[in-house]
N, C-alpha and C positions, 0 to 999 in steps of 0.2 A: 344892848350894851353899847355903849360909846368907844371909840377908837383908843382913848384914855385909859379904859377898863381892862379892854382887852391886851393892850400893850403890855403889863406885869405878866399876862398868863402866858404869851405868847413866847417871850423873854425869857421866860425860865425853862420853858418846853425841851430844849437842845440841850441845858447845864447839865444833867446827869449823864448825858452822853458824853460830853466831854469829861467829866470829870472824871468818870470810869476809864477813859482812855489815859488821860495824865496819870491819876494817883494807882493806876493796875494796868499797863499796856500790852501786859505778856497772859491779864488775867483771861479765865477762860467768858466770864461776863465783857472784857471788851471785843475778846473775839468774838461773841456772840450778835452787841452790836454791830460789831465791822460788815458781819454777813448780814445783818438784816435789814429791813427794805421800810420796814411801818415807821420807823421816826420820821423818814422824809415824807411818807405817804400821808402820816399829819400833819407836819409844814405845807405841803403844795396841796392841801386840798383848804388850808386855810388860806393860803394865798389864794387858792382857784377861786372860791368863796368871796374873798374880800375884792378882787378885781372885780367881778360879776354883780356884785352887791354897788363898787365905785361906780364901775359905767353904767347903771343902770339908776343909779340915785344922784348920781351927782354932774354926770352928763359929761364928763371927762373925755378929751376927745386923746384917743392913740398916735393920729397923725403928730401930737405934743412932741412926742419922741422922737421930733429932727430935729429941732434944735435945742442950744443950751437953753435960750430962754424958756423954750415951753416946758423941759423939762422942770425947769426950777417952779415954773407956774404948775405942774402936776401937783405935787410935794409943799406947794402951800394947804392945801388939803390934810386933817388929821387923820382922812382914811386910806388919804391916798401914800403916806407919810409910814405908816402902819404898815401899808401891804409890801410899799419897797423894803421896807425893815425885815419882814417875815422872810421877802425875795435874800434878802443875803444871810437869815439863820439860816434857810435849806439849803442854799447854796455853798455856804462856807462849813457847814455841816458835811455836805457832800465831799467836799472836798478833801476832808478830816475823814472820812468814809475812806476814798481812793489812798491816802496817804497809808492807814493803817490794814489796808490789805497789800496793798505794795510792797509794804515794810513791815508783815506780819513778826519778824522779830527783833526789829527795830528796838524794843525797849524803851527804857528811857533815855535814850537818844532821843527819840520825837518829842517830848515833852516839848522843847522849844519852839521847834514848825507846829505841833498844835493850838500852842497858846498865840503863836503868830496868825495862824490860818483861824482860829477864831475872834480873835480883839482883829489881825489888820487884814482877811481874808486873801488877797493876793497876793502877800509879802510874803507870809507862810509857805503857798505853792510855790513861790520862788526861791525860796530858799531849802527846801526839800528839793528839787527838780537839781536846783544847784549844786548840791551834795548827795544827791540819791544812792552812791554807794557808800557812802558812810551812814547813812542811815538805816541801807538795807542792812549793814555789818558785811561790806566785801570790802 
């Protein structure tokens, strides 16, 4: 499969995690994903995978990651393009993870830091850290 292919499958992997979190935040399915571990354990082992699969096929060198230029020359790559992408669903997933166990009764309060922590990932942390006791409900 091409970087192309798998971009639709990857992309959609995190939405029903999110989306049980906005439309049910108090349900017992979002707490259930709040506690659980295998959503992100299939983002980083596809990221694990696609790193391994980039340095080894396409000869992408790590030391890239000093500078802006090199970075930007990574990410001319559609694999390598893919894998950063994958890098911020798990990450900003995660982070949407920490938010609603912090703020297990949060409600829909969080609606807004999640849809922030997901479309802009660290606006959302920031604006929950921002206001964390109005979120927790203190």
């Amino acid at each position: 499969m091409t970087a192309a292919e798998i971009f639709p499958i990857v992309n959609l992997l995190p939405l029903p995690v999110w989306a049980t979190w906005m439309a049910a935040p108090r349900s017992g399915a979002a707490k259930l994903l709040a506690q659980s571990l295998w959503p992100w354990a299939i983002l980083a082992a596809i990221y694990s995978l696609g790193v391994a699969y980039a340095l080894a096929s396409t000869g992408l060198d790590p030391g890239s990651f000093g500078t802006l230029e090199g970075v930007m020359h990574l990410f001319d790559s559609p694999l390598a393009t893919l894998v950063g992408w994958v890098h911020y669903l798990c990450f900003d997933l995660f982070v949407g993870r920490w938010i609603m166990n912090d703020a297990p009764e949060g409600g829909y309060r969080l609606v807004p830091v999640l849809f922030l922590t997901l479309m802009f990932g660290p606006m959302g942390l920031l604006l929950y850290i921002s206001a964390r006791g109005f979120f927790r409900g203190q």
